[in-house]
Every structure is written in C-alpha cells, then in structure tokens.
C-alpha atoms as one frame of an Amber mdcrd trajectory, in Angstrom:
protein
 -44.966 -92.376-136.017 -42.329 -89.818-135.466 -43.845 -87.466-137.747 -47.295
 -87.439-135.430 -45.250 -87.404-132.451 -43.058 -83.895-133.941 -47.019 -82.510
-134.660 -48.293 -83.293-131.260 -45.291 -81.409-129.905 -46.016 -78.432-131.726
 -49.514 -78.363-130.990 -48.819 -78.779-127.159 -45.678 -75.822-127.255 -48.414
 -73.823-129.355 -50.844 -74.486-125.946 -48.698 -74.279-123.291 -47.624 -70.767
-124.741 -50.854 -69.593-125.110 -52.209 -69.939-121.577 -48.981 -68.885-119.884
 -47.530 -71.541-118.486 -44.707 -71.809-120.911 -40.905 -71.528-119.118 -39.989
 -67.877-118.666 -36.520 -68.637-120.234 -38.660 -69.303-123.666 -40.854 -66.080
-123.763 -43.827 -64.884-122.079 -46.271 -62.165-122.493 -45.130 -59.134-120.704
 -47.735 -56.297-118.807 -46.662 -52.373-119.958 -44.975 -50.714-117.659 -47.236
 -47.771-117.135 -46.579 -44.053-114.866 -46.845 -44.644-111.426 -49.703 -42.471
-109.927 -48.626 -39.066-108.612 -49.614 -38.013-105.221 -51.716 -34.877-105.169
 -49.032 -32.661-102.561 -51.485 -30.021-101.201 -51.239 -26.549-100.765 -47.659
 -24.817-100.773 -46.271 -23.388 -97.380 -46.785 -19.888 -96.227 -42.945 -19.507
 -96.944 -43.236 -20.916 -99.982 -45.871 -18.666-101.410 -44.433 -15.383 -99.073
 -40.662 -16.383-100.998 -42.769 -16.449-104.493 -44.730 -13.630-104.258 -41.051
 -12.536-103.057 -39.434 -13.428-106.207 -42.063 -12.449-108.781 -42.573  -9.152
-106.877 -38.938  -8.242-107.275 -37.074  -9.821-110.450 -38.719  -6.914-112.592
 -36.035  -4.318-110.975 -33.051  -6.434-111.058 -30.998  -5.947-113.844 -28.469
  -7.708-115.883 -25.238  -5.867-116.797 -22.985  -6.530-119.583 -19.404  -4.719
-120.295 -17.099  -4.339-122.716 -13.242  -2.686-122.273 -10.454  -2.664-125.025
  -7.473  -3.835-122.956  -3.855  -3.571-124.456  -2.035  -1.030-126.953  -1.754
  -1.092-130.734  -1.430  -4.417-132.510  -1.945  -6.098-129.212  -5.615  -4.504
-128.560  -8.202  -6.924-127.147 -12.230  -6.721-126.186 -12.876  -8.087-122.478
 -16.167  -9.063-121.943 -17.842  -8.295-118.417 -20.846  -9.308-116.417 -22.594
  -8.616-113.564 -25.948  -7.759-111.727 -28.085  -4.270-110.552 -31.125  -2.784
-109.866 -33.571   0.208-110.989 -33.133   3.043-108.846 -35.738   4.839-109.955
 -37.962   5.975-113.377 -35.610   8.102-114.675 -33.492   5.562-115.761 -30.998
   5.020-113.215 -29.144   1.515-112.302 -27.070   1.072-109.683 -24.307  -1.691
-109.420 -20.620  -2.377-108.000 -17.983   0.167-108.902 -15.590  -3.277-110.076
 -18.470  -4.484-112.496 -17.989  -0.775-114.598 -15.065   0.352-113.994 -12.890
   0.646-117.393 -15.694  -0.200-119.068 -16.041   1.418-123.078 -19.640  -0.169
-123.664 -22.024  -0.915-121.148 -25.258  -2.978-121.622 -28.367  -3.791-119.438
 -30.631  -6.228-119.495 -34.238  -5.684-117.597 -36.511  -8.926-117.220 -36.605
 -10.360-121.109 -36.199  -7.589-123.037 -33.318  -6.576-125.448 -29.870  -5.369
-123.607 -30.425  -1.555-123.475 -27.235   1.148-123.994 -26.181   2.300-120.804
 -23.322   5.276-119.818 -21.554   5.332-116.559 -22.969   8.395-114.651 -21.123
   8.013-111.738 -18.514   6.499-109.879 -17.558   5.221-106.234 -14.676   2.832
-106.094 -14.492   3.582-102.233 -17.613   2.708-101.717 -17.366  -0.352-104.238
 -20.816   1.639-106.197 -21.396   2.853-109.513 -24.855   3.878-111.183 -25.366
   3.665-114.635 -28.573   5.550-116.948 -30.196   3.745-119.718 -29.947   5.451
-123.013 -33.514   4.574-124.011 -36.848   3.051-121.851 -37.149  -0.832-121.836
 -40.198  -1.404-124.601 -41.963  -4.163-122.963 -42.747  -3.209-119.242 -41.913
   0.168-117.388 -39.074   0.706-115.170 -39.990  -0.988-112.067 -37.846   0.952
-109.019 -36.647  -1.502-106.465 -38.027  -1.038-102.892 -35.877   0.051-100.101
 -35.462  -0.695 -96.665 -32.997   0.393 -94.006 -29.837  -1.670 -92.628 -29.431
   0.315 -88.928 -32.125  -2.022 -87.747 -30.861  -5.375 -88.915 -30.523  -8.173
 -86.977 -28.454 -11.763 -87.110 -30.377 -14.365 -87.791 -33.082 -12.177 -90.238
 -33.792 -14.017 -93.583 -32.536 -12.816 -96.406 -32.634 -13.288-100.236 -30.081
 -12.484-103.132 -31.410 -11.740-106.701 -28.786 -11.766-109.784 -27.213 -13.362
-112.659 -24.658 -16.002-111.203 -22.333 -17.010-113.998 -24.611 -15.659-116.152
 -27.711 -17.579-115.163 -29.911 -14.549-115.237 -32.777 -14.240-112.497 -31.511
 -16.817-110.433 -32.765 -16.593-106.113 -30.513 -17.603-103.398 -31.785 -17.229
 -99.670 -30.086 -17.227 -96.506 -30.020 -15.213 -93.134 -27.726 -12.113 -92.084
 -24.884 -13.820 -90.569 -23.067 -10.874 -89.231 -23.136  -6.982 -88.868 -20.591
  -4.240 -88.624 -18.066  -6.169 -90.768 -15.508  -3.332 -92.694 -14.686  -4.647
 -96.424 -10.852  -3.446 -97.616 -11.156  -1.621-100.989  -9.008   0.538-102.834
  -6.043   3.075-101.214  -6.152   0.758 -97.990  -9.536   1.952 -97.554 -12.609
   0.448 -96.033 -16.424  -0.013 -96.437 -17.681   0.127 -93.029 -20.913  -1.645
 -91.291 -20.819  -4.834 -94.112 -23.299  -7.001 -93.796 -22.082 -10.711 -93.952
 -24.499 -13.302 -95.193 -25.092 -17.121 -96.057 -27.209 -16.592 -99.107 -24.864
 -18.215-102.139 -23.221 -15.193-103.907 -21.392 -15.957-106.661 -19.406 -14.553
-109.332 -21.855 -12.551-111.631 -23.785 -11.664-108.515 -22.006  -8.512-107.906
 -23.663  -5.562-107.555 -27.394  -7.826-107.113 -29.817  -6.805-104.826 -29.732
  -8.145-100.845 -33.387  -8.092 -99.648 -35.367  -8.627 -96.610 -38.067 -10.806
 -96.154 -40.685  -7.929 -97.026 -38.926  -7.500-100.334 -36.943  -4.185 -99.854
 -33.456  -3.469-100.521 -31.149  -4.145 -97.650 -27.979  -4.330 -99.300 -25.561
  -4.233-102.486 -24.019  -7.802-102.724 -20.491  -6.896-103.424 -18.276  -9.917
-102.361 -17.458 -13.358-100.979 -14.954 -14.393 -99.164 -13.769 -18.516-100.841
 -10.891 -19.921-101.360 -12.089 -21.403-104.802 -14.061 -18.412-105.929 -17.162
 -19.582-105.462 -19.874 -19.327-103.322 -18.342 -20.896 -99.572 -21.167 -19.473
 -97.290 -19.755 -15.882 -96.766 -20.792 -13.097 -98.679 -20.925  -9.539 -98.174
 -23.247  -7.219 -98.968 -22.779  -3.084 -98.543 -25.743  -1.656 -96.199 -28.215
   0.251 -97.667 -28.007   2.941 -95.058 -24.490   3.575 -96.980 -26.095   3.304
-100.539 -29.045   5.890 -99.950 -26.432   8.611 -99.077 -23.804   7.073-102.257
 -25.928   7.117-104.595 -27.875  10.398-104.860 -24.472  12.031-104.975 -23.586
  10.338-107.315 -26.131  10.798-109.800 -25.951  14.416-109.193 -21.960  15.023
-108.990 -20.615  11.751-110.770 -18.323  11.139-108.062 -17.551  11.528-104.597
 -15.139  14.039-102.766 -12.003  11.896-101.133 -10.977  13.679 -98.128  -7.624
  13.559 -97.353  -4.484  16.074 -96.293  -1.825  15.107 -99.286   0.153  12.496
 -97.665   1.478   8.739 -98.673   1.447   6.461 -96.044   3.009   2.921 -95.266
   0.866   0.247 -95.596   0.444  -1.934 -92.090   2.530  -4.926 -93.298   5.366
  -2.464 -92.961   4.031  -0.360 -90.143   3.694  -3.695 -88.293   7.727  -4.348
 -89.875   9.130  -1.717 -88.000   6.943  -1.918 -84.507   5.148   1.667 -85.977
   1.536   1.869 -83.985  -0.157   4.832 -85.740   0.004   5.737 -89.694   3.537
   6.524 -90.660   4.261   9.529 -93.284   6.316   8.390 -96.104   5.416  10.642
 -98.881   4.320  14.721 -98.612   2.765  16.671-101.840   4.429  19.415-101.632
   2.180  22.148-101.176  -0.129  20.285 -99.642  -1.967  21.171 -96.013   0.235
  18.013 -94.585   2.752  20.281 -96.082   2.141  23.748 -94.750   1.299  22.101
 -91.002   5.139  20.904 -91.176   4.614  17.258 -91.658   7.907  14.988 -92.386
   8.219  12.115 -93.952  10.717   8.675 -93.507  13.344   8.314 -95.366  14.400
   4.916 -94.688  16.879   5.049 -96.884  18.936   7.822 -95.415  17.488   7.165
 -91.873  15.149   9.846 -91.904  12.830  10.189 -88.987   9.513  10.813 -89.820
   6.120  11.369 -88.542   3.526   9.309 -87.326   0.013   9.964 -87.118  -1.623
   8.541 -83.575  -4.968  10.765 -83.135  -7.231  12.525 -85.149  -9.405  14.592
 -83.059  -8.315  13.164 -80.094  -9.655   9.448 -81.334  -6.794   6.928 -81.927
  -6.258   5.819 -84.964  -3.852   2.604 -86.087  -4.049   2.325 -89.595  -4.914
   3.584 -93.058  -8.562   2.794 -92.869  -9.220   4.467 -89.437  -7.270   7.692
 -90.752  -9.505   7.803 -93.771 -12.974   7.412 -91.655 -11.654  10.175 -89.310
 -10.946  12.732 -91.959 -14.708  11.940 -93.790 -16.547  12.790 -90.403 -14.302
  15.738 -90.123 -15.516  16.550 -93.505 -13.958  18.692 -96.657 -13.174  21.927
 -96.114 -12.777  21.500 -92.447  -9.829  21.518 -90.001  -8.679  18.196 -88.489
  -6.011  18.377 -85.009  -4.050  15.910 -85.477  -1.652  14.097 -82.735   1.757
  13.284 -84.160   4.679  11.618 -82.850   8.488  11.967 -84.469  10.670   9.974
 -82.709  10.082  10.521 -78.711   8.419  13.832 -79.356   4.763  14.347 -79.441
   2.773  17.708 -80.631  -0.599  18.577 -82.059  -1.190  20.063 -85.787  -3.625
  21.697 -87.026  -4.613  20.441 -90.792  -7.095  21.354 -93.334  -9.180  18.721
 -95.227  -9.218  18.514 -98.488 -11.032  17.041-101.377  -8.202  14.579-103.301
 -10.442  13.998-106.313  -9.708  17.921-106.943  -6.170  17.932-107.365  -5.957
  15.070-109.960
C-alpha cells in the first residue's frame, strides 16, 4: 500500500510540473529574456549634422605632434617624450603649433589623420607669441595636405559657438565645443611679456590640446588654443586661445625669417612684485648693456645695494606705461629701427629721452 501510494506521488509531482502549477520554490519553466525593442529616434538636429559635417570637414588638417629632447649631461642623459596638437598651414608642408610644445625639441614627429608619424624640423620660432611652425620632411602617403580654413578674430563676439580639435592626453581627434567667453584677455609669457587680445573660451582644453585649432561655427580657424587656466591641470572651463588676427601676421614671418625681431632698448627691468615693493609706478631700470641705446640716451640704473637712484620709465610716446608688458607693446608699435621718446623720472626729476629701437634677437 505504501509502495502505490510513493507511485501515485510521483506521477502527480510529474503532472503538476508539467502544466505549471508546481511551487515556484521547486522549479518552473522560465521565458528568455530577449532585447527590448529599440525606438527608431528620427532624423538628427540641424546642429547635430552642421557640428558633423563640422568635424569631418576639419579633422583632416589637424595634426598630431610628437617630441623628443635629451635632457641632462653625460651619464645622467635622458629622452623626454612630448605631445601636443597643430594644424596644416598650407601645401607646402607647413604646421603650425605652440612655441612650448617644440621648444628644445631634438626630434619632432607629426601625425596627419591615420597615417604614419611623418619627420618634421622646427622652421621657426615665437616664444612671445607662444607659436612655432614646423615643415614635414616628406608628403603624408594616404591623403594630400588638407590646409585648414581661416577666419578672422577682430569680429568676434561673446557668446559665438566655438569648437576645439586636438589630441587631449593623447586621445587623438577628439571635439570639444563651447562659446567665446571673453575677448581682449592678455596671456603672460616669457620676459614678463604678453600676448594681447586672448580669446577666453569654455570649450574643454586640456593638456595635449596645445597648439589645436579654435574654430567657428563655419569651420575656420579662429584661434591657437594655447592654455587653461585650473587649479588641477585640467580642463576647469577657461581656456585660452591666441587670435588668429595675431597668427596670420606670426606666422608668415616666421616661415620666411625663422624668428621674430624683439624690440627693445638694452635694459633689465624689475619685475612688478618688486616695483609694487618699493611704491615704483612705471618700469624701473635695474640693469644697462653697456653700449646699448638705453646706454648712449644716459639711462641709470638702481643700485639698491649702494642706494643708487635710478630711472624709471613712465611714458613711451607720451602713452603711460606701468609695467613690463605695456613697455614691450609700446616699443613693437614704435617698431625696429625707429626712435622711441621716452618720459623718465629719477628721483623728483622728470625729462624726456630720445631712444632708438632695436632688434634684441640681433645682439645674442
């Protein structure tokens, strides 16, 4: 009797499986999971397609720009690897880029689209200007050079879009977009000078981007992307770009001289941390070449040490000027090989000077 009754209850577990009505807890037949059914999402915006055609349109001229330097002496020699961003100039070759991503550089290589890193020399230099330009040694084999287009940066306006094309730590042909934040901002560079009318953006700029194109909604070249301004070093919403109005005139002399002329008169001067030290509203002389025009036109310096008064520079031209940076823009408009009237002060005494420009890059 028990044996039937241990069949029966087989049989019934058997049925009870079968048509699904057995406990969950004991097993069940289960339904694949399958997809779930994309929706069909329409035609892309007109800024989506304007920022493609955009992209696609543009990412042929921007370039990708390894370096190599030998840092060190001797025993203690070491490679230091480099990267950064640029674009075509034009067919002959020419890419232009930040003077920072070259500079000290023994081996330069650039990288077009997806082709093989190409030789490149350094064929001139701007560290003022924060722009270098580079020639390939041979042609890219794949596609010809594709010159980027430009545009001008006089007529700019805040609030324009604007898109950044480079190689962000070393992710090559990557787009950022933004708007142009701000115009007329001055970036400090080397010899406490500055580049002036900087255009300030939103567009992420990171490290890597330097020397990357800055382009308008129309595609054309607004701007060398050149800095940012972060407390982390990475991209914090403010990055700077140098105006394409400035580059046009850069880099043509460049390519044909190499370098720029540095107008100056042949005088050190105190930096403002110190002119601001000692209540000094002008550009204080510390230093004279000797030989020099600052020399000939009688210029002193300090001499702090032995209480030495020296002169101060207040006007060039009759325009004020406070510190290092406006001294330098007032002797480029007055231009090499030209006479600048200066207004100096020593002491309580004030008297004008006449003082001949000359180019600095010269005398080295």
């Amino acid at each position: 009797m028990g044996f039937v009754a241990l069949i029966l209850g087989v049989v019934l577990l058997y049925w009870l499986y079968n048509h699904g009505s057995f406990p969950s807890f004991v097993g069940s037949s289960v339904e694949p999971v399958k997809p779930r059914v994309v929706e069909a999402r329409g035609e892309l915006s007109p800024a989506e397609k304007s920022t493609i055609e955009l992209f696609d349109s543009a990412k042929g001229s921007v370039a990708y720009i390894f370096t190599e330097s030998v840092q060190g002496q001797l025993f203690f020699r070491r490679v230091a690897e480099g990267a950064g961003s640029g674009f075509v100039w034009d067919d002959e070759g020419h890419v232009v880029t930040n003077a920072h991503v070259v500079q000290g550089a023994n081996k330069i290589r650039v990288q077009l689209d997806d082709s093989e890193p190409i030789p490149a020399k350094l064929v001139g230099i701007a560290p003022a200007y924060d722009l270098a330009v580079v020639k390939l040694l041979d042609k890219p084999k794949k596609e010809p050079l594709r010159p980027i287009p430009l545009g001008t940066s006089n007529d700019l306006r805040v609030g324009q879009s604007v898109f950044a094309i480079g190689n962000p730590f070393g992710l090559s042909k990557t787009l950022t977009s933004g708007i142009v934040s701000a115009l007329g901002r001055t970036l400090p560079v080397e010899n406490g000078r500055e580049i002036p009318d900087v255009i300030q953006t939103d567009a992420a700029i990171n490290p890597g981007n330097s020397g990357g194109p800055l382009l308008d909604s129309a595609g054309r070249l607004i701007g060398v992307n050149t800095a940012i301004l972060s407390q982390s070093g990475s991209s914090a919403g403010v990055g700077f770009a140098i105006p394409v109005d400035l580059v046009n005139q850069v880099v043509p002399r460049l390519i044909e001289k190499g370098a720029l002329p540095r107008p100056g008169i042949g005088i050190a001067v105190a930096d403002e941390s110190l002119a601001r030290r000692l209540g000094i509203r002008g550009v204080a002389v510390l230093g004279v070449e000797q030989g020099s025009p600052a020399d000939q036109a009688g210029l002193q310096s300090f001499d702090l040490q032995n209480g030495v008064v020296g002169d101060i520079i207040i006007a060039v031209n009759r325009k004020p000027v406070a510190n290092i940076a406006q001294l330098s823009k007032a002797l480029e408009a007055v231009g090499v090989g030209n006479k600048a009237q200066l207004l100096v002060m020593r002491g309580d005494d004030t008297r004008e000077v006449d003082v001949q420009v000359i180019d600095l890059e010269a005398r080295r």
